[in-house]
C-alpha positions as CSV (number, residue, x, y, z in Angstrom):
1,X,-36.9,-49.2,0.6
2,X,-39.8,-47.4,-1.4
3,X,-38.7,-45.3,-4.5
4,X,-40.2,-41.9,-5.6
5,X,-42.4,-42.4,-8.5
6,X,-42.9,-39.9,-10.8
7,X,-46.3,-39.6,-11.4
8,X,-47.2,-39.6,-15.5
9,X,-49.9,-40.3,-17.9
10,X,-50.5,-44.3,-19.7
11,X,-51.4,-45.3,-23.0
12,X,-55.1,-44.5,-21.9
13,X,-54.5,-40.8,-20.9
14,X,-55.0,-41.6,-17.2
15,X,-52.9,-40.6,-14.8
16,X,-50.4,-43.1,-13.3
17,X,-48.1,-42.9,-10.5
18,X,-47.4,-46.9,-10.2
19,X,-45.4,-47.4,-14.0
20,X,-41.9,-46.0,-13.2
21,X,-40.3,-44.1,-16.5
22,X,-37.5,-46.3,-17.1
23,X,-40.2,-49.3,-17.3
24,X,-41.7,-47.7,-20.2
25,X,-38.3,-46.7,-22.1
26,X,-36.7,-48.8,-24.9
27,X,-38.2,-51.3,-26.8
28,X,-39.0,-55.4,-26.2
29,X,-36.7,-57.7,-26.8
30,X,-37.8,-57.9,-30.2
31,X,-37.7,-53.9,-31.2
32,X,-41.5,-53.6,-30.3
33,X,-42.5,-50.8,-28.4
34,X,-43.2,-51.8,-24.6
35,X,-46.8,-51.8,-24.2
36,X,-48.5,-50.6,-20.6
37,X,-47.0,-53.0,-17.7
38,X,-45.0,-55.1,-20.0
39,X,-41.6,-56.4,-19.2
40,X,-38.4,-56.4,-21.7
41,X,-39.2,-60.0,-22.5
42,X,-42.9,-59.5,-23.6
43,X,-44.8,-60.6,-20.3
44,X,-46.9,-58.6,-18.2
45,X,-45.6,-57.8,-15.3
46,X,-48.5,-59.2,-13.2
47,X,-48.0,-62.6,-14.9
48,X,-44.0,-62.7,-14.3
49,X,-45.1,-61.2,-10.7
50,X,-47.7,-64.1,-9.9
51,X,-45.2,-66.9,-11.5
52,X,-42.3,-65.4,-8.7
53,X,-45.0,-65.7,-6.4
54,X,-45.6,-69.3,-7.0
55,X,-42.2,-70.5,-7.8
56,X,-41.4,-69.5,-4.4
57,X,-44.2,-71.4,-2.7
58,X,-43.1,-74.8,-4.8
59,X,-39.1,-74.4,-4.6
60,X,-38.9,-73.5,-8.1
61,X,-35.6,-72.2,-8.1
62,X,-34.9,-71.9,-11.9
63,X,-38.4,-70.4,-12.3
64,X,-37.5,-67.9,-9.2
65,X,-34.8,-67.0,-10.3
66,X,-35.7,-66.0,-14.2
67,X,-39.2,-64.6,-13.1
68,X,-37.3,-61.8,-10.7
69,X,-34.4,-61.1,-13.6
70,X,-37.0,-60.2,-15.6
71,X,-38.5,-58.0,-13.4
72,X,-35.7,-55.9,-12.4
73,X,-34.0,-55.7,-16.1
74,X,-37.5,-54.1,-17.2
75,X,-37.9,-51.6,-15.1
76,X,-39.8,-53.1,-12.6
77,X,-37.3,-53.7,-9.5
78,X,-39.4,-51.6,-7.4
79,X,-42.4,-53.8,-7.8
80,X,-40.0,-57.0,-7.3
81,X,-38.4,-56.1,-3.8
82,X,-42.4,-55.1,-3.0
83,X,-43.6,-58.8,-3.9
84,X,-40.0,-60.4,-2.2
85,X,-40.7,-58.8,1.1
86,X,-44.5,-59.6,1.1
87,X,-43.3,-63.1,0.1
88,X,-41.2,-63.6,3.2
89,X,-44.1,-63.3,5.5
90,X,-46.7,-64.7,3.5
91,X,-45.4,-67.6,1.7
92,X,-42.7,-68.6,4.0
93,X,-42.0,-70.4,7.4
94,X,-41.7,-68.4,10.3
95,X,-38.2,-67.7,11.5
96,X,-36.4,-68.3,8.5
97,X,-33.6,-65.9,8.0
98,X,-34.0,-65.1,4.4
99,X,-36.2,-62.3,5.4
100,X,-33.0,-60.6,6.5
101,X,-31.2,-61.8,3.6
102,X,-34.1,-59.9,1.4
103,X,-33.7,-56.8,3.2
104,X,-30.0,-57.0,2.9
105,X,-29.8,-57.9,-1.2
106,X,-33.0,-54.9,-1.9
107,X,-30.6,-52.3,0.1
108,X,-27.6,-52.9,-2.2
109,X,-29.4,-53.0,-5.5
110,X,-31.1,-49.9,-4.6
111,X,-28.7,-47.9,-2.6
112,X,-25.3,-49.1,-3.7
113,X,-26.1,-50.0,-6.9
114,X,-28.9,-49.1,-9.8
115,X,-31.6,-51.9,-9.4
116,X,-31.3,-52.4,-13.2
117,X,-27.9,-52.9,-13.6
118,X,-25.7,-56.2,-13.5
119,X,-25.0,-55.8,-9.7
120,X,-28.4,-55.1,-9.3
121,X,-29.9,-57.8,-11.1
122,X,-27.8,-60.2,-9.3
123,X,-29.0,-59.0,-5.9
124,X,-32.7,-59.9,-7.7
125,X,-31.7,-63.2,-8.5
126,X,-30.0,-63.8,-5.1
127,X,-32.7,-62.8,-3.4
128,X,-35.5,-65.1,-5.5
129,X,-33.3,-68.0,-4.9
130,X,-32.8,-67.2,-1.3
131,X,-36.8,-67.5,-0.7
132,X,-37.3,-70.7,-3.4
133,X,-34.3,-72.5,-1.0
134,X,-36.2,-71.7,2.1
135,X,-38.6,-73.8,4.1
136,X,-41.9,-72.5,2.0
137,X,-45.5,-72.3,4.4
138,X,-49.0,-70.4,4.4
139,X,-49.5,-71.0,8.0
140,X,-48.9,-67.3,8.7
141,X,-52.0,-66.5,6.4
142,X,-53.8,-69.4,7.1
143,X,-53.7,-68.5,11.1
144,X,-55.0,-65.2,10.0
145,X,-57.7,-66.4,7.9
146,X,-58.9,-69.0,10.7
147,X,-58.8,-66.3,13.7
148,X,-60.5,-64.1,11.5
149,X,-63.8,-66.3,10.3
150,X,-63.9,-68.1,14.0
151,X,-63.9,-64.2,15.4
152,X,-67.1,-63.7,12.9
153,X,-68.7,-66.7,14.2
154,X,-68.1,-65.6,17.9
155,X,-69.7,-62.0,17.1
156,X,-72.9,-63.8,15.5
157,X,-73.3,-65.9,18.2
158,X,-75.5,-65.2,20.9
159,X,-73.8,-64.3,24.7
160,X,-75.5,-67.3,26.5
161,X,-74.3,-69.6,24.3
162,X,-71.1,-71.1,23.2
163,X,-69.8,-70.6,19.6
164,X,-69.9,-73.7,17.4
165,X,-66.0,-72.5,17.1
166,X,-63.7,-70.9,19.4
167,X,-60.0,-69.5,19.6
168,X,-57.4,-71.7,20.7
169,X,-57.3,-70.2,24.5
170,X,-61.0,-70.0,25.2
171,X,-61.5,-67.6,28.2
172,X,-58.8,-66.0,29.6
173,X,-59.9,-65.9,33.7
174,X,-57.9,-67.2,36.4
175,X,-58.4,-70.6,37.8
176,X,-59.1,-71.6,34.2
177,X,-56.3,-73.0,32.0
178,X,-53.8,-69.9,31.3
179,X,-54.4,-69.2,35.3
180,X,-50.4,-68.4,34.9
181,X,-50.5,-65.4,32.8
182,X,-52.3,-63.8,35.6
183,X,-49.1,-62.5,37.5
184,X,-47.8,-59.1,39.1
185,X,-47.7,-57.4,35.2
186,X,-51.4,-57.6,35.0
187,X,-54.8,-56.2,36.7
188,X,-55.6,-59.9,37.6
189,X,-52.6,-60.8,39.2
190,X,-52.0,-58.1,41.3
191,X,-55.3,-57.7,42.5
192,X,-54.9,-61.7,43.5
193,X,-51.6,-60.4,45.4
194,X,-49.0,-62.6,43.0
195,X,-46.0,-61.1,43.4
196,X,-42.6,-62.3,42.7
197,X,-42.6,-65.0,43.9
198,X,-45.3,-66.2,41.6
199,X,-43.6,-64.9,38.3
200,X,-40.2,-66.6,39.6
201,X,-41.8,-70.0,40.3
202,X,-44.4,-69.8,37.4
203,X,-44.8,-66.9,34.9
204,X,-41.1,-67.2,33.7
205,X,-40.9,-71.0,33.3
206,X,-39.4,-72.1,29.7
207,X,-39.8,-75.2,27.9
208,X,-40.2,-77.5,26.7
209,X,-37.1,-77.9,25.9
210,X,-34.3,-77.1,28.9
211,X,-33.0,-73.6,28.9
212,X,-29.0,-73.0,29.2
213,X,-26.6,-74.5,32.0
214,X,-25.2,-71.1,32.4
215,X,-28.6,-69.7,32.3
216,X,-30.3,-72.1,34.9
217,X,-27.2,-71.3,37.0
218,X,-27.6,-67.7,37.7
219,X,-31.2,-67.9,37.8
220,X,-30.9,-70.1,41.0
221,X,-28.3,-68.2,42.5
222,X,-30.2,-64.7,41.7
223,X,-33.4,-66.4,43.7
224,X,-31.3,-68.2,46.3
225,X,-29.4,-64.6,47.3
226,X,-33.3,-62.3,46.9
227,X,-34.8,-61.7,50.2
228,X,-37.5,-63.8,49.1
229,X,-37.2,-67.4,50.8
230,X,-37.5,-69.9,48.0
231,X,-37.9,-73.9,49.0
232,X,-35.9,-75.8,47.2
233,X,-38.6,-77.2,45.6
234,X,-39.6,-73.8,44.3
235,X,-36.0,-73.5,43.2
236,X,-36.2,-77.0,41.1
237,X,-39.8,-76.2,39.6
238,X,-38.6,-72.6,38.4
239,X,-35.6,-74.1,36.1
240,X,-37.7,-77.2,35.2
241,X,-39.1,-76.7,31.5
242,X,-42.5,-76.5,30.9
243,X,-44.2,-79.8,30.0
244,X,-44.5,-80.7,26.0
245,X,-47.8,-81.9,26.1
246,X,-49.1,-79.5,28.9
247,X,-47.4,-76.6,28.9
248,X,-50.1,-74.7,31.1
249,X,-50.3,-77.4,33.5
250,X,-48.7,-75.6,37.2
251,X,-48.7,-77.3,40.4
252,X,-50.8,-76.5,43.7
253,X,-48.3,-73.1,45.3
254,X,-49.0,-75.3,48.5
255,X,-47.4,-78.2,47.1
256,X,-44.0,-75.9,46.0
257,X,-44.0,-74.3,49.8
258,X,-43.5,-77.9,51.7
């Protein structure tokens, strides 16, 4: 959720929209007036930002925890369900649920509740524990960063010759090793006359591991009843899972017809 800022003036006389109000209101812990970005405690806000930030990457729960009560008992919950949400995909394994969990904890201490309040600064601290406890990662930004300096060395390097680094998939032409993904859904396929039969038996395998009993069993019995003749040994390849170490790796259509 993004709040409306009013947009004031700092200490310097510029104009600035990012410093809510109530951030600036009432005094340090110690009766000093709050200076420009500083929290209730006497930290800048980008410090206590950047310590959340790292707390969370090293399963610092304690630390987590303090660093996003601080935040949103100053004034600055906005900018700590910002960092939170950005910390779910950057600093975090993908798939774990706490990005849910985030969403969930910001909408009740800004909806239901005043982000500053008791409730409010419980759904902060909830929600910094809930991303120290998970499973912490930077592959999401390192994928991003690799792609994006191997797609610089592709662009400097010259058509007729190969790049001292390529993507993961190379070229993408059938015959070549994702020949699969060239069924009836693309140009490729079609124009190669891949129908259904070709997605059934190929293009919608699974794997590696086994998909469900219940699942494999109305899959066989929705191609067994199609007006498309599968062999059986069509039938057994589609439900098979795709191998671990060679999960592109399809068998000769010839050999599947016998």
């Amino acid at each position: 959720m993004t709040e409306e800022r009013q947009a004031t003036f700092g200490a310097d006389g510029s104009l600035d929209t990012e410093t809510p109000p109530e951030a600036r209101e009432g005094t340090t812990d110690r009766g000093e007036s709050k200076g420009e970005h500083e929290t209730d405690g006497g930290y800048n806000r980008y410090d206590v930002s950047s310590l959340l930030q790292k707390a969370v990457r090293r399963s610092d729960e304690r630390v987590a925890a303090w660093a996003a009560w601080e935040l949103a008992r100053s004034g600055y919950a906005w900018n700590l369900w910002d960092r939170l949400n950005l910390y779910v995909v950057e600093d975090l394994r993908a798939g774990q649920q706490v990005a849910l969990l985030v969403d969930r904890y910001e909408e009740l201490a800004t909806d239901r509740w005043e982000p500053d309040s008791w409730e409010g600064r419980l759904c902060a601290i909830h929600a910094a524990l809930a991303c120290a406890r998970a499973r912490s990662s930077r592959e999401g930004p390192n994928a991003d960063e690799c792609f994006r300096r191997i797609a610089d060395v592709r662009a400097e390097t010259a058509p007729e010759e190969d790049p001292a680094v390529d993507f993961p998939v190379g070229d993408l032409e059938s015959g070549g090793e994702f020949d699969v993904i060239f069924d009836q859904h693309t140009g490729e396929g079609s124009r190669l006359g891949r129908g259904t039969r070709f997605f059934k038996t190929r293009g919608a395998r699974v794997g590696p591991e086994e998909d469900g009993t219940e699942s494999r069993r109305w899959q066989r019995l929705a191609m067994a009843l199609s007006e498309i003749d599968y062999t059986e040994a069509e039938l057994d390849h589609a439900l098979s899972p795709v191998s671990d170490e060679e999960p592109w790796t399809e068998p000769d259509e010839d050999d599947l017809r016998e």
